[in-house]
C-alpha positions in Angstrom: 95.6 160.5 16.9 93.7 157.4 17.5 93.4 155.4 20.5 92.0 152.0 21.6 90.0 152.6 24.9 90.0 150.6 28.1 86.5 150.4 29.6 87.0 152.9 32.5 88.2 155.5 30.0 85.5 155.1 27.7 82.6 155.0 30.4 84.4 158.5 31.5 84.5 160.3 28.2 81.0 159.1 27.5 79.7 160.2 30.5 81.0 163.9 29.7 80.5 163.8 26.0 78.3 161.3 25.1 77.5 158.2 23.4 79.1 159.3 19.7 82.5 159.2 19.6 82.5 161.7 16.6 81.5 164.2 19.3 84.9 163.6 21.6 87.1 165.0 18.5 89.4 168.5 19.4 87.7 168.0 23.5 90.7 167.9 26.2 90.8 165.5 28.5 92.9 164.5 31.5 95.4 161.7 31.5 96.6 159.7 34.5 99.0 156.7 33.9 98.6 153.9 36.8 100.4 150.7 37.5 98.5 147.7 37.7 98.1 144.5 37.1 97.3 143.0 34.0 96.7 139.2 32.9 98.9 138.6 36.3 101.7 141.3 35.4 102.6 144.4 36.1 101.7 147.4 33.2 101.2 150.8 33.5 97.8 151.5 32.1 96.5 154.8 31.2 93.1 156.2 32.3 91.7 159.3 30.3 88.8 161.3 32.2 87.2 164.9 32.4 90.0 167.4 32.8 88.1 168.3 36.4 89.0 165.0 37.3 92.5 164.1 39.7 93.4 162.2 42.8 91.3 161.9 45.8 92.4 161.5 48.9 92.3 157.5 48.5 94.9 157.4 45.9 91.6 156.7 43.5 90.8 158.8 40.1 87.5 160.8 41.0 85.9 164.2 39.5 86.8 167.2 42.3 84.1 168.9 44.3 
């Protein structure tokens, strides 16, 4: 499957895999669905991260300790 990347999930799955792309095929990641809003509405946007990664107790996306 291919997949167009926000920022924040690509800065993620490069910290954990690295730069090349070609190197993130068959790896499992994590993926959280948030609302938000985008270009002044409302969107769910999807976040992929680490699988170690999950809620903290903010509400915010972080890798657990």
């Amino acid at each position: 499957m291919l997949l167009s990347l926000n920022q924040t999930s690509e800065n993620n799955l490069i910290d954990v895999f690295g730069d090349e792309s070609e190197n993130w095929v068959n790896k499992q990641v994590k993926a959280f669905v948030m609302p938000q809003m985008v270009k002044g509405k409302r969107s769910l946007v999807l976040y992929l991260a680490d699988p170690s990664w999950d809620w903290d107790e903010d509400g915010d996306l972080a890798p657990k300790k």
